[in-house]
C-alpha positions in Angstrom: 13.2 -37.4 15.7 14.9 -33.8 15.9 11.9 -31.4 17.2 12.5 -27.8 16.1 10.7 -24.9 18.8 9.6 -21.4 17.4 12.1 -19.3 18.5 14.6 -22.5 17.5 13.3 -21.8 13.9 13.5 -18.5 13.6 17.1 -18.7 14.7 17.8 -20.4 12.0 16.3 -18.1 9.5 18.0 -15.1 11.1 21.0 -17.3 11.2 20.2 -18.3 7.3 19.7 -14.7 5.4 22.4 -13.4 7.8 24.6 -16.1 6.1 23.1 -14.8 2.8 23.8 -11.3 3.5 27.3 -12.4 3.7 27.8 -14.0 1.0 26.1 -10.8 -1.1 28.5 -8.6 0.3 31.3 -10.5 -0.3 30.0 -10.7 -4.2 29.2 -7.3 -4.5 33.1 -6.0 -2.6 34.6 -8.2 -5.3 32.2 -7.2 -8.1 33.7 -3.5 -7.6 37.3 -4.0 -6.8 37.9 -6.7 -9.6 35.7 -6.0 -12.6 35.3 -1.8 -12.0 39.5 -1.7 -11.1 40.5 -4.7 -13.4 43.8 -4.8 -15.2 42.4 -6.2 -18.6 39.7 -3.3 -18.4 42.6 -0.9 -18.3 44.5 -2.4 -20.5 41.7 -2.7 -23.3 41.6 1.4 -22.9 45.1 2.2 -23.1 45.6 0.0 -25.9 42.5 1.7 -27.5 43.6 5.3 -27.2 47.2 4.5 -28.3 44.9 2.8 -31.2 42.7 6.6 -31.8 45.9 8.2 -31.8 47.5 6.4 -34.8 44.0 6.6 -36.3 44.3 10.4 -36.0 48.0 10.7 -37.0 47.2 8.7 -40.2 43.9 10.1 -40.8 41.9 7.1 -40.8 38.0 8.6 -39.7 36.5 5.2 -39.4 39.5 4.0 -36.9 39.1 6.9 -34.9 35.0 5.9 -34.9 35.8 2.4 -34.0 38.0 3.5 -31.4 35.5 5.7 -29.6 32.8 3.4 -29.7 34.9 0.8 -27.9 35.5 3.3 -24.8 32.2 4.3 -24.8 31.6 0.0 -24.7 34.1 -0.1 -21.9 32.5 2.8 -19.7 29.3 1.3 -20.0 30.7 -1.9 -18.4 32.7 -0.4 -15.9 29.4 1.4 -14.6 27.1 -1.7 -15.3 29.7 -4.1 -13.3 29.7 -0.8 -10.8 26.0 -0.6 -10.5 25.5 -5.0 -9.8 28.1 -4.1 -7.5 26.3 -1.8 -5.4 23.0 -3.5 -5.8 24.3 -6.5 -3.9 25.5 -4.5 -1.3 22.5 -2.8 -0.9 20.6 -6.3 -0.5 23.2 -7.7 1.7 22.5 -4.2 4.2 18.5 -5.4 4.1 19.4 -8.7 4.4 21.4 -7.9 7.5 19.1 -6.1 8.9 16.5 -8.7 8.5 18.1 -10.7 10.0 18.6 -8.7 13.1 14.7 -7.8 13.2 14.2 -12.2 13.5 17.0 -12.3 16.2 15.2 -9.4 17.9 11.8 -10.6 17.9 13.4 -14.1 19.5 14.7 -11.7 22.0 11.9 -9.9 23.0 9.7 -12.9 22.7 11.8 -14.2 25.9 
């Protein structure tokens, strides 16, 4: 049978959410450089404003509308996909540090 001490424990859950922490900042780096710097992000809004530009040479109002609405759509995702970003950042920083606060209590215990 595999006995498991106190501090042996609490190893592992330090060892555990530090793993977690880990894996939330490797989501939330990715989250910003892919989704907030993507090329089909950029490409959707270039294409758009060539798209408001014809509406405006041709005076086509509802084009123009259309147009707008869709940037304002794709600023809205850049800052959402910005904002999960940062949250899991965040949590991955307490994580960490919870983490350290177990491995410091093992520590001070001995």
């Amino acid at each position: 049978m595999f006995s498991l001490t106190i501090p042996d424990f609490i190893l592992t859950m330090a060892t555990a959410i530090f793993l977690m922490g880990l894996v939330s900042l490797a989501m939330g780096i990715y989250l910003l450089v892919s989704k907030v710097a993507g090329n089909d992000v950029r490409t959707i809004a270039d294409q758009t404003t060539k798209l408001a530009q014809k509406g405006l040479a041709e005076d086509v109002a509802g084009l123009v509308g259309n147009a707008s609405t869709l940037v304002d759509a794709l600023n809205q995702l850049i800052r959402t996909a910005a904002g999960i970003g940062i949250f899991l950042i965040i949590t991955s920083l307490i994580l960490f540090g919870s983490a350290f606060y177990l491995a410091q209590q093992i520590l001070m215990a001995h």
